[in-house]
C-alpha positions in Angstrom: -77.3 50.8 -15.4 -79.4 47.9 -14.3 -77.4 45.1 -16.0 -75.9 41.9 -13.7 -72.0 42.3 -13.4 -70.0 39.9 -12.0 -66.5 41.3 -11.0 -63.4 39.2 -10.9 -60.7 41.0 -8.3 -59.2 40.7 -5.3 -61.5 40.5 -2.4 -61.3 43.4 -0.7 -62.4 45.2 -3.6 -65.6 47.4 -2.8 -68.2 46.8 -5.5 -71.9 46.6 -5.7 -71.3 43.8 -7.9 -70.9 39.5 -7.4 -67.6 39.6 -6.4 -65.3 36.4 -7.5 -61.6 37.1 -5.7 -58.9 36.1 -7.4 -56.6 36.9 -3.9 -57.9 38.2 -0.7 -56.4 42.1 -1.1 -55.0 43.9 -3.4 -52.1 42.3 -5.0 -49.8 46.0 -4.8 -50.1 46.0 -1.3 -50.2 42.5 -0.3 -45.7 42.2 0.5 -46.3 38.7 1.2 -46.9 38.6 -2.9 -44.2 37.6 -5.0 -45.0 36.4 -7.8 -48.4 37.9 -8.9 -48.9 36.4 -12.3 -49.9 33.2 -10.4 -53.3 35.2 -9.1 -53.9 36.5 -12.4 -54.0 32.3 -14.2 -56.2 31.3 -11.1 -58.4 34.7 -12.1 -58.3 33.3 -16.1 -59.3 30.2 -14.8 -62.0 30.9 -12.7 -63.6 33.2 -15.5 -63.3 30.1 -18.0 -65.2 27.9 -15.8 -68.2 30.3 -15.2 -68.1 31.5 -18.6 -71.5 29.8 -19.3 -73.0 31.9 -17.0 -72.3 35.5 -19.2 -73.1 37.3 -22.2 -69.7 39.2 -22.3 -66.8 39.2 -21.0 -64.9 42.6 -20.6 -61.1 41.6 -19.8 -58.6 44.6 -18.2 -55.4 42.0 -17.8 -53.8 43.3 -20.7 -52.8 40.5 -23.2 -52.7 37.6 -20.6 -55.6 35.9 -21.5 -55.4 36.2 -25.0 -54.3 32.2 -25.5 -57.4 31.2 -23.8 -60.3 33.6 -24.5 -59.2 33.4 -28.4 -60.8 29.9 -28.2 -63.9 30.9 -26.1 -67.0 30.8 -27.8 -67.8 34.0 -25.5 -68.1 37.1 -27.0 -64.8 39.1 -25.3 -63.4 42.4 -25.5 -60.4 43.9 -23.4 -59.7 47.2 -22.6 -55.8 48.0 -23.2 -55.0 50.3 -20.1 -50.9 50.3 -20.7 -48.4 52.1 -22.7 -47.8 49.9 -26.0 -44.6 51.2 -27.6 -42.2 48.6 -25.8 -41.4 46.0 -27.9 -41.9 42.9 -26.8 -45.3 43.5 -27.3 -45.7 43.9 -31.1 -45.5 40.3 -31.8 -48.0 39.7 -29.2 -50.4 42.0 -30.7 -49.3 40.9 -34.5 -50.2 37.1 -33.6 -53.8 38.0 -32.0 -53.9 41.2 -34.3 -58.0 39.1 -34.5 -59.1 39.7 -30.9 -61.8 43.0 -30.5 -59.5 45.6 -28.3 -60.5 49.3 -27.1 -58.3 51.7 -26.5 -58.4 54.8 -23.7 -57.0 57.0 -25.9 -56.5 57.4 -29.3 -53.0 58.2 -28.9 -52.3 54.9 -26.9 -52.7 53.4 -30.3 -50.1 54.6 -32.1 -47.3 52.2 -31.5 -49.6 49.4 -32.9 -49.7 48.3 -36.2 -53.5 47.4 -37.3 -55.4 45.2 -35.1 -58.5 44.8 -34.1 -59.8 48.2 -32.2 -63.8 48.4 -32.2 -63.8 51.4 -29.7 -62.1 53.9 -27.8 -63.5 54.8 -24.2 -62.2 57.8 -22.2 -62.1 56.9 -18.4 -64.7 58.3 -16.3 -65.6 59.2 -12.6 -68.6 58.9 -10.3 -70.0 63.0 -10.1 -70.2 62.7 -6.5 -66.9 61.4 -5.8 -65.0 64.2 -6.6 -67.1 67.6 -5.7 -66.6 71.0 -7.3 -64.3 73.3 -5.4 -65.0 76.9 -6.1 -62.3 78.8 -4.6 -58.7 78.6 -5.7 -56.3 77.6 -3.0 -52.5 79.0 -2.9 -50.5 75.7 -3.7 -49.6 73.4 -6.4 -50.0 69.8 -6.4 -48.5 66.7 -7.5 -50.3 63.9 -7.6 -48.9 60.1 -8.4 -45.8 58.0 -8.5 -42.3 59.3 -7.8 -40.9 57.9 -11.1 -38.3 59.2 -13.8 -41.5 59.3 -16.7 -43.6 61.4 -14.2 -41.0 64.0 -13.5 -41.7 65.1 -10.1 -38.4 66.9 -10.8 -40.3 69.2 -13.3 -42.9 70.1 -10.8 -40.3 71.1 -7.9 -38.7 73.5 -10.9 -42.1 74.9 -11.9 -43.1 75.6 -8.0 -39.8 77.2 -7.1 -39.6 79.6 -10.7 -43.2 80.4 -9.6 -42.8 81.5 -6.2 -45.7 79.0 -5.2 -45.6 76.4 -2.5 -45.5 72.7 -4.4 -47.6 69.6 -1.9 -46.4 66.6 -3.6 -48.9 63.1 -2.4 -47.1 60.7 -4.1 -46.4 56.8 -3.3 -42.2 55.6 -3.7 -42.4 51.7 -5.2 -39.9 49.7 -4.3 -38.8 49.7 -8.2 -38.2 53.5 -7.7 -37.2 53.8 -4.4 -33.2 53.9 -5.6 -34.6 57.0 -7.8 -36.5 59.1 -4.9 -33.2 58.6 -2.7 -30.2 59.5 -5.3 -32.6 62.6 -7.4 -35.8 63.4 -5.8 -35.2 63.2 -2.1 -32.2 65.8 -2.4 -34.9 68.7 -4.2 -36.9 68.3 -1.5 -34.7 70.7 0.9 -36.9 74.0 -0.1 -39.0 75.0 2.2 -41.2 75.9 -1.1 -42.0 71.6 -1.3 -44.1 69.4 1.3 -43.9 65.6 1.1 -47.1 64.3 1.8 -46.7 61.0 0.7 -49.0 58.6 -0.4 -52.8 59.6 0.1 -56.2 57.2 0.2 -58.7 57.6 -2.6 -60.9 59.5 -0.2 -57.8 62.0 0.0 -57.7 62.8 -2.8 -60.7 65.3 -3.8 -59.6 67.5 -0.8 -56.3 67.4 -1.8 -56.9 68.3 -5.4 -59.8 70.8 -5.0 -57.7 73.1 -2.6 -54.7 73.5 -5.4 -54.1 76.5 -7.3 -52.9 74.2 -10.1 -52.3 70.9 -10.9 -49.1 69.9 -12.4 -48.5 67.0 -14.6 -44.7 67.2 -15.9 -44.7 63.7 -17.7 -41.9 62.0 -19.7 -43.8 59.2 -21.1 -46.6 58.4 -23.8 -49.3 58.8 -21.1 -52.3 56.3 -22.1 -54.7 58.5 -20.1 -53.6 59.9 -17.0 -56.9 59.6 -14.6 -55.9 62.3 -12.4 -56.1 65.1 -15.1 -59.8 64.0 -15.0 -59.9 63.9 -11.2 -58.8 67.7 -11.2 -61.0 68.8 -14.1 -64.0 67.0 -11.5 -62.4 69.5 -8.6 -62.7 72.3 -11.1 -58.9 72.7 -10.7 -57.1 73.5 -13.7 -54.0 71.4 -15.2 -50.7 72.2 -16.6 -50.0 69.3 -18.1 -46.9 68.5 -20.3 -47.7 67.2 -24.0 -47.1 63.7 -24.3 -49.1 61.0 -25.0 -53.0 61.1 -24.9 -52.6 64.9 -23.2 -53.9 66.8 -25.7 -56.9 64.4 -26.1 -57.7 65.0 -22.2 -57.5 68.4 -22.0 -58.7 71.6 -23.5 -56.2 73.9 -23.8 -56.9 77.2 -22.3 -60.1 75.9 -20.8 -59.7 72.9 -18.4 -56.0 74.5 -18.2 -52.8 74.7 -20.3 -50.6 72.3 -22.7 -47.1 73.1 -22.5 -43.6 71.6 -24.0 -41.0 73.0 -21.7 -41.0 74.3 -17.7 -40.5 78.4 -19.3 -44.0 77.7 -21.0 -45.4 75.9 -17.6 -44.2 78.7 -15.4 -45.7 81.0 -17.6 -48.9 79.0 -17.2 -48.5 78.8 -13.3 -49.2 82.7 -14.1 -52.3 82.8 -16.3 -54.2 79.7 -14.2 -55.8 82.3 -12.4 -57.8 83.7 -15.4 -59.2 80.1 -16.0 -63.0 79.6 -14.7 -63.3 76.6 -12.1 -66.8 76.1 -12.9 -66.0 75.5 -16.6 -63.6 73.1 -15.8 -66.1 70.7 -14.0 -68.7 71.8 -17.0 -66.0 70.0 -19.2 -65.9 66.6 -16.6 -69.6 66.6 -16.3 -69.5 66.6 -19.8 -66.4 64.2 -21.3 -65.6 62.2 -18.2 -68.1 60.7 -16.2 -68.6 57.1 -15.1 -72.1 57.0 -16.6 -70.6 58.1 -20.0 -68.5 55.3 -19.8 -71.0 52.6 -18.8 -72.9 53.5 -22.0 -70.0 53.6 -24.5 -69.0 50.1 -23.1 -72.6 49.0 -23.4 -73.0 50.4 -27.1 -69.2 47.9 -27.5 -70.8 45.0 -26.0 -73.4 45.5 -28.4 -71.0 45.5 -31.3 -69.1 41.7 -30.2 -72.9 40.5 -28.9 -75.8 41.7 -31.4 -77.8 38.7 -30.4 -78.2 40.1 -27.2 -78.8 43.6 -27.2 -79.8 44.1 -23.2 -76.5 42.1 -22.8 -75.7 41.5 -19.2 -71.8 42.6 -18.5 -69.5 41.2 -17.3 -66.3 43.1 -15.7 -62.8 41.3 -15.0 
């Protein structure tokens, strides 16, 4: 939107942006990484020192920084992107209950007592990154982690009650990888489920856009779940379970269907096919794109900055 952004991220980050790394890839798939906090006070640090150089400073660590940009003379927000109901974190959030925070959901707030929100900012996506897909393929897709809170379980139920073929593109972390081989791996005998495995960003459209259905079982307080979004773009409808900041996200009956158990998801599997593709991207062109985004953050970085109301941003 014409503004100077310097980005603090690891260096193999692809950005139009000034580019400060903080490690040379991606700390998720860097296995020589073990303990990744260290990158993350080197990243503070390096933002500290060239603070002089912003207007605003737009944090995504979480709470991390929080000791150090409290004392900043910078105007600071940070966007939560987390689940906030554990708690170890309510003392955190009770002792810099001060510090400006947005939230991607209004449900994500819930767990919090009152602090300082000034905004809440659906994600968004690039229109071009995602193209409409017209035509309704003949699978269902799962799209994510193999975790116990995303239920991939769910999905292989729904699939096989429907009588329609489940593609599951999903990455096993280490963390989960006990899970996948002791209750997942053993649902995967049906000749009804195909294990893709993980898929590239640039996968992903294709993979989305050919599905019948997308199916988003989850078992958590979802703070936003950016592939609901990333369907909706595909003009591929949902069937999402309602938890967390689902309801928000989608339009029930429209961008696809909210259910609470896998009789009312199958039943949905069956009445996808009434749902208009071209709506659905109507709805993402309309809620969830990146330029919708850029503005709402700009109107925010107003709000901390007034002095400066063509304030350049700065993203970390």
């Amino acid at each position: 939107m014409g503004h100077e952004v310097t980005l603090f991220a690891s260096g193999d980050s692809k950005t139009t942006a000034r580019l400060i790394p903080a490690c040379p890839r991606a700390l998720r798939l860097a296995e020589e990484s073990i303990d990744k906090l260290a990158h993350h006070v080197a990243m503070i640090d390096d933002v500290m020192r060239l603070a002089s150089e912003f207007d605003v400073i737009h944090f995504h660590i979480d709470y991390i920084h929080f000791p150090v940009s409290r004392y900043c003379a910078l105007p600071s927000v940070t966007t939560l992107h987390g689940r906030l109901d554990l708690p170890d974190l309510l003392p955190i959030y009770q002792r810099f209950a001060d510090l400006p925070l947005i939230s991607i959901s209004l449900s994500q707030r819930k767990p919090l007592p009152p602090v300082n929100w000034i905004g809440n900012v659906y994600h968004g996506l690039p229109t071009k990154t995602h193209p409409f897909y017209p035509r309704s393929g003949d699978y269902l897709a799962f799209l994510g982690r193999i975790s116990p809170e995303k239920r991939v379980d769910r999905a292989i139920e729904i699939a096989l009650k429907s009588g329609l073929r489940l593609k599951i593109a999903a990455k096993i972390d280490a963390a989960d990888r006990a899970y996948y081989e002791s209750e997942i791996k053993p649902l995967m005998t049906s000749s009804h489920v195909e294990f893709v495995g993980e898929i590239t960003e640039d996968q992903k459209p294709k993979f989305l856009g050919n599905a019948y259905a997308y199916l988003f079982p989850i078992d958590w307080p979802e703070p936003f779940g950016l592939t609901m979004i990333e369907a909706m773009a595909c003009g591929t409808p949902t069937i999402a379970f309602n938890r967390g900041s689902v309801p928000e996200v989608m339009e029930n009956g429209v961008t696809g269907f909210v259910v609470n158990n896998i009789e009312e998801a199958v039943r949905a599997v069956g009445e996808t096919a009434s749902l208009d593709r071209a709506t659905c991207r109507r709805v993402f062109e309309q809620r969830f794109t990146a330029s919708r985004m850029a503005q709402q953050y700009l109107t925010l970085y107003q709000k901390v900055h007034p002095a400066h109301p063509q304030a350049r941003a700065t993203a970390q």
